[in-house]
N, C-alpha and C positions, 0 to 999 in steps of 0.2 A: 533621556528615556522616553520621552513626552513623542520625538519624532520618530524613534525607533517604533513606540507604536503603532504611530500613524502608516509609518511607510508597509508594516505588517498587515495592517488591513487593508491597506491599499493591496496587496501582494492576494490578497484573499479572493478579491472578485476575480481575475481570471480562473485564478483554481478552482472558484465555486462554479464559475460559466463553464468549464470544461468539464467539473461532473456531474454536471447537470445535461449535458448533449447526448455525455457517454450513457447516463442513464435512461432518457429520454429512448435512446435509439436501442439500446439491449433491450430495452421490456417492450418496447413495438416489434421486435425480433420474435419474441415467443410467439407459441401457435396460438391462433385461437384465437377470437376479439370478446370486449365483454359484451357484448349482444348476445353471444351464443350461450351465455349462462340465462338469456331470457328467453330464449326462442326456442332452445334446442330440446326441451321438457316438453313444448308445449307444440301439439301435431297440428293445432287451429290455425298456428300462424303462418303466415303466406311470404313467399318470396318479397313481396311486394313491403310487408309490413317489415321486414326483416331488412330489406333496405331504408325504409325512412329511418327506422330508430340507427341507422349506422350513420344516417346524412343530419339527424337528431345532435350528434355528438362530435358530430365534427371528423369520422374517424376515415370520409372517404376521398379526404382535402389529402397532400402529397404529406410525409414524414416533417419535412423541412417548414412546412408551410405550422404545421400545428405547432410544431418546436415555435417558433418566433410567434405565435399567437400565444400560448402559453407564457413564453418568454414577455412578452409583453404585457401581462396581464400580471406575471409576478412582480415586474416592476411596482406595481402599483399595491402590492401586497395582497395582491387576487391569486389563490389558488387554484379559482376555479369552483365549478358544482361535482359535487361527487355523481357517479353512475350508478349507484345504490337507487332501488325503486324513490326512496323521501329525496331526492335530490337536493339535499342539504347543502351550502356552502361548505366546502373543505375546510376553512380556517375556524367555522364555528364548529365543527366537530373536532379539531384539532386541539381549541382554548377549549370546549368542554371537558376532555378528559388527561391536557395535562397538569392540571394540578395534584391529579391523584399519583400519575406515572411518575413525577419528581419527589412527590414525598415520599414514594415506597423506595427511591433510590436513591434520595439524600439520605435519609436515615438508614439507610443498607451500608452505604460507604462508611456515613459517621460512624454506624459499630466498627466498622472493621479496621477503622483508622484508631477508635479509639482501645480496640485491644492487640490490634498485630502491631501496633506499633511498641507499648512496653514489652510486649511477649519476644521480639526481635532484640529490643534491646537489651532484655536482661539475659536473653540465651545466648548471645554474644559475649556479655561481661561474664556470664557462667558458663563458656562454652563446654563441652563434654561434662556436665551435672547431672545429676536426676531430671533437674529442670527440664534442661536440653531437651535431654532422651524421651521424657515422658512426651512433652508437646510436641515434641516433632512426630512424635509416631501416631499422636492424636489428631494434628492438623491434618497430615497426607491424608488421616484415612477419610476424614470429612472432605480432602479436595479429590480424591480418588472414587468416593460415592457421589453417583450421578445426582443432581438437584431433585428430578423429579422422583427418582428412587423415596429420596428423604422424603420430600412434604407429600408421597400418596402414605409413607411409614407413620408421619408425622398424623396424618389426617385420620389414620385408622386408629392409633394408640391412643391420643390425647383427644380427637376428635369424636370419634364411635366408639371406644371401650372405656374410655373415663369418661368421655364428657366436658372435656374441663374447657375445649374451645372450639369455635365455630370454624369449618371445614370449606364455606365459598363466604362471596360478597367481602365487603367494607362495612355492613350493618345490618341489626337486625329486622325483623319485620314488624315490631314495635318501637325501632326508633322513636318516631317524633313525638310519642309520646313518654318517652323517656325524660329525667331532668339532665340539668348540666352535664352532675357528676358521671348522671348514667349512662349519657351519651358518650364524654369520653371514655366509659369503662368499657364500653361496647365495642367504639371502637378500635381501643388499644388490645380489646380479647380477638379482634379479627386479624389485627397485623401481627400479633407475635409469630403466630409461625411462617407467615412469607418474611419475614424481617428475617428472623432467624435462621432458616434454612436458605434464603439467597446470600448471606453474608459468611455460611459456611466455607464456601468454595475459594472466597474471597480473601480468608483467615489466612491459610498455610500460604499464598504465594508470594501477597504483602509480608506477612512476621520471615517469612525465608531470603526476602531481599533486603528488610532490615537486619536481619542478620547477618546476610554473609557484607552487605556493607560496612555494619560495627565492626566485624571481625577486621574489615581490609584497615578504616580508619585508627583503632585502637593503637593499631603496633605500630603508625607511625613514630618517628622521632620526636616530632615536635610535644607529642603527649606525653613522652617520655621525659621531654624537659621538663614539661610542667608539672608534672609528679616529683620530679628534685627540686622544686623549687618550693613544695610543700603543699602544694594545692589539693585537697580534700578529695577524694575519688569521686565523690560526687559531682563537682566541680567540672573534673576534666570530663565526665562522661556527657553531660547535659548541654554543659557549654561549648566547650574545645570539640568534643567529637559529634554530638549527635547534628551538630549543622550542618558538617560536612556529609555524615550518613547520608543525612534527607536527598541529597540532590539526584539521585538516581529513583528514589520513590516519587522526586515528584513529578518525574518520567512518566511514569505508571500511572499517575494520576490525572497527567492532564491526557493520557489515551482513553485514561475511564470517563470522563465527559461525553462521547457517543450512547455511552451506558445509558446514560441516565434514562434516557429514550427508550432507546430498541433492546433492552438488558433486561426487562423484565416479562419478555413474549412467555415463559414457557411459567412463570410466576402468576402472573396474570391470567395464561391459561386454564391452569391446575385450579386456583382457586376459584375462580369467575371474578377476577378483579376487574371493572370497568375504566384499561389506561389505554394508554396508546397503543401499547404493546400488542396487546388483542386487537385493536383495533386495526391496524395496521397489517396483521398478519389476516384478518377479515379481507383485506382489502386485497392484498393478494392474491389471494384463494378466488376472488370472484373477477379479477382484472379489472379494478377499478383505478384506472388511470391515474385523474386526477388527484386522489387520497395517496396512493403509492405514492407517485413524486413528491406531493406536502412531506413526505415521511422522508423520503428520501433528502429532498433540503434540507429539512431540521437535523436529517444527521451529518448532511454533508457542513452545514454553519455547527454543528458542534465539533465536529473533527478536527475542524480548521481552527475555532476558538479556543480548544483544548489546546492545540501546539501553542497557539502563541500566551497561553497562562503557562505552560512551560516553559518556555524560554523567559518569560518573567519571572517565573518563580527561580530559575536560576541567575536569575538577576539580582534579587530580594537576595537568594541565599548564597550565594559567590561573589565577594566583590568584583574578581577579575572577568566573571561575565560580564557585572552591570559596566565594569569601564570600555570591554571591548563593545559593546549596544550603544554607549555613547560615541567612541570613535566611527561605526559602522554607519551612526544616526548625523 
């Protein structure tokens, strides 16, 4: 298993250098350079000034030529300066705001894992029940209403007509004066509702692929045997079937890995959350080179990371995978 890994990430670098070229060369395609978001306001500045700040940045050297200067500077885990007036390093603005954008999206996944997961399971074991019927028509309607629809609903009813929880930020404006407890209470009253409304969407797709998995696994034979051999319904459902389920959700899972990142743009948004997400879509909006690409690596090594914790995990959960990974390795 040990070499099947290895050779996996070796497999990784071309794929990462190939979309990083493609990248590199589409967003230099777009109209427009980021200078023009500083010049083109402003009637003071001269032809003259509007060329240095383009020779400033490197942006009148050939395509090819910035690709391999870049490229060479990532080696070394240099991103680059952003084009943003503060000319910040890319990677310290990058470790500044991802530890907020992984927590709002590891605990977005952990709810949804930890309720779509029995919700699939047991509307399978009770398929066409009350159960069934009731959640399934509940799920869709939450995956069928737009996110943002929910947290401006979310933001008006519990935030401006009750009161009961804060509408932007991670904190309030008396943070640090706050104690322990008060700081986490603070800031667990600010996450409930981007938790909860980005993990709605999340519910119905996972609990429905749990489902109709249980449904395929259930009725095979070999379940069948071990029901006449007396084994406890419990038993065959947890043991015998739910490991087989797993192995198409953990599909799913290791695609949600890019999430973690760029999955929270319209979340972070709405709330004024300070993650990548925003950040990132900032960087966009103003042609900021160097920040795009940082963004764009981090999701392209997450994409690639996410396949191969999939094909691990169906290694962990299928033997006959893990022994062809060793044959292959």
């Amino acid at each position: 298993m040990l070499k099947y890994t290895v050779k996996r990430l070796l497999m990784m670098i071309p794929a990462l250098l190939g979309i990083t070229v493609v990248s590199f060369v589409v967003m230099h395609l777009a109209p427009g350079q980021p200078t023009d978001m500083m010049t083109d306001m402003n009637p003071q500045v001269t032809l003259e000034a509007k060329q240095r700040l383009v020779e400033l940045y490197g942006l009148d050297k050939p395509i090819h030529e910035q690709y391999i200067n870049w490229l060479g500077r990532l080696v070394k885990l240099d991103f680059g300066r952003s084009f943003s007036p503060d000319r910040r390093p890319v990677l310290d603005k990058i470790l500044e705001r991802l530890p907020v954008t992984l927590a709002l999206n590891v605990a977005s996944l952990a709810i949804i894992l930890a309720i779509s997961v029995p919700i699939g399971i047991w509307s399978a074991v009770r398929a066409g029940g009350a159960f069934d019927r009731i959640f399934t028509v509940l799920l869709f309607i939450g995956f069928a209403a737009p996110s943002f629809w929910l947290a401006l609903l979310g933001m008006r009813y519990f935030g401006v007509e009750l009161g009961w929880l804060p509408i932007s930020g991670l904190t309030s404006l008396n943070y640090d004066q706050l104690g322990l407890w008060g700081k986490i209470t603070d800031l667990a009253r600010h996450l409930v509702m981007p938790l909860v409304i980005s993990a709605i969407g999340g519910l119905a797709g996972l609990s429905r692929y749990m489902r109709s998995n249980m449904l395929e696994v259930i009725r095979q034979d070999y379940l069948t045997t071990a029901r006449a051999k007396g084994l406890p319904e419990r038993i065959v459902i947890t043991k015998h079937a739910l490991r087989n389920a797993l192995i198409p959700v953990i599909t799913i899972l290791g695609l949600s890995v890019p999430g973690l990142i760029g999955g929270s743009v319209i979340m972070e948004s709405i709330f004024a959350i300070p993650g990548l997400g925003q950040l990132f879509y900032g960087a966009v909006m103003s042609r900021d080179y160097p920040l795009v690409m940082g963004g764009l690596v981090i999701g392209a090594v997450l994409t690639l990371a996410g396949n191969l914790l999939a094909d691990l995990g169906y290694a962990w959960v299928d033997p006959r995978v893990r022994d062809s990974a060793f044959t292959r390795a």
